[in-house]
C-alpha positions as CSV (number, residue, x, y, z in Angstrom):
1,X,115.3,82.5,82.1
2,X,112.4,83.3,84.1
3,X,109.0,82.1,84.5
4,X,106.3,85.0,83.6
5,X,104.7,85.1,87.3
6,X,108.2,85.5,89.3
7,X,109.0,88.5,86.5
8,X,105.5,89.9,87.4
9,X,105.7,89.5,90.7
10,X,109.3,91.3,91.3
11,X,107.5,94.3,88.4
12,X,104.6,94.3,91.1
13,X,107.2,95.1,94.1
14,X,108.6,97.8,91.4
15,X,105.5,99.9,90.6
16,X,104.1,99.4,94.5
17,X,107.7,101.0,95.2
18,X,107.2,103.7,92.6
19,X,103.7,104.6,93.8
20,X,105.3,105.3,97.2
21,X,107.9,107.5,95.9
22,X,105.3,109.7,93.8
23,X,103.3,110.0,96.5
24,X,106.1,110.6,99.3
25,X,107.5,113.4,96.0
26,X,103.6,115.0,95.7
27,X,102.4,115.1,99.4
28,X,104.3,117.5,101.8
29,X,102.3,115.4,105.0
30,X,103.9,112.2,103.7
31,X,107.8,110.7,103.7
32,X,109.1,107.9,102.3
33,X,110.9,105.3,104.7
34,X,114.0,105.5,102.9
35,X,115.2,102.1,104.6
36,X,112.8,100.4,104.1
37,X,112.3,101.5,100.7
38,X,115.5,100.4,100.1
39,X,115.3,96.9,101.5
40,X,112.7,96.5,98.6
41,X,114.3,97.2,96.5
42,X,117.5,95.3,97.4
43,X,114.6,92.3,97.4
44,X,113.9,93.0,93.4
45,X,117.3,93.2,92.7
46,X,118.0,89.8,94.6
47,X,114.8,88.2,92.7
48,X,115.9,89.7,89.5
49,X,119.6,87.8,90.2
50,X,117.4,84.1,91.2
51,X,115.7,84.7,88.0
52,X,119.1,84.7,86.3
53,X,119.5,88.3,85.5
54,X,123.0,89.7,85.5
55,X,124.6,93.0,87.4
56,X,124.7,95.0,84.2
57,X,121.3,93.6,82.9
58,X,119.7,95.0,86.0
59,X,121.7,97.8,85.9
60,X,120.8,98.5,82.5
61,X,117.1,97.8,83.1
62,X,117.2,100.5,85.7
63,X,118.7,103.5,84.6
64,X,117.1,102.9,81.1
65,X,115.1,106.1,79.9
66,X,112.3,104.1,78.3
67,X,111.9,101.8,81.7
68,X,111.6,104.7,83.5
69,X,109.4,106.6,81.8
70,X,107.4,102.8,81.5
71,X,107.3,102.7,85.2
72,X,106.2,106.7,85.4
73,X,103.0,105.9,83.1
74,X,102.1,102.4,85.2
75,X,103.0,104.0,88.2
76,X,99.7,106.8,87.1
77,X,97.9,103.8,85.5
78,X,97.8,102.4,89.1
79,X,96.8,105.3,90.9
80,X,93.9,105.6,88.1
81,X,92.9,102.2,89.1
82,X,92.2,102.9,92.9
83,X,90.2,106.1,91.8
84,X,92.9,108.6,92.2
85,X,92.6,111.6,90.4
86,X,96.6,112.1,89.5
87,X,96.4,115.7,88.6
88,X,95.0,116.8,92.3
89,X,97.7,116.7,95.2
90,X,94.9,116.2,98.1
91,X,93.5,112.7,96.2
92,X,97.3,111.4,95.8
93,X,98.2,112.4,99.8
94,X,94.3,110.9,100.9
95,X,95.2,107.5,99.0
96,X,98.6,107.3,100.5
97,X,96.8,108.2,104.0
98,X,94.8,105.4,103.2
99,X,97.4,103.1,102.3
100,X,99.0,103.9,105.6
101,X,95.8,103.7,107.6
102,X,95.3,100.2,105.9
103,X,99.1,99.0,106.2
104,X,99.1,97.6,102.6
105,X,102.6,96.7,100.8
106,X,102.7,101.3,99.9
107,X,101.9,102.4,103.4
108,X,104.1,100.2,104.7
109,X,107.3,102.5,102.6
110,X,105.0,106.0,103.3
111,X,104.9,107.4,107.1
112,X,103.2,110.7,108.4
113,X,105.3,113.4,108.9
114,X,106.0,114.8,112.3
């Protein structure tokens, strides 16, 4: 059905899209760009379909407890590996500073709030 690099590449998009959500969720300087966030998603949805994947696969996939709880743990597995202590607000809000600052694939779904 799917080769094992397009499968890790659209579960790449996933957790980068997750990290930004935690982090928009944790830091009360920080907002997700809803659209944008979105449109990314929409893109993993639309890879997930090219890799053969039906609606109620994805579907499933999504809204399944385990998966999500999956995600929650790599999502803190991530922020681990860039140093981020995960249990202290200030380190999660300066890495998504950073990420902003740095206009990487997370900063790009983060923006400072006004």
């Amino acid at each position: 059905r799917s080769t094992r690099k397009e499968s890790s590449a659209a579960s790449d998009v996933y957790k980068r899209q997750s990290v930004a959500n935690k982090i928009s969720e944790e830091c009360t300087s920080i907002e997700a760009r809803k659209i944008k966030g979105l449109f990314a998603l929409l893109q993993i949805k639309s890879v997930a379909k090219e890799l053969g994947y039906t609606d109620n696969e994805i579907k499933e996939f999504v809204s399944s407890e385990e998966n999500k709880k999956k995600l929650l743990n790599d999502t803190d597995i991530y922020l681990l590996d860039n140093k981020v202590n995960i249990n202290n607000v200030k380190f999660i809000c300066l890495f998504g500073q950073s990420e902003i600052d740095q206009e990487t694939t997370i900063g790009s779904l983060l923006r400072i709030k006004k």
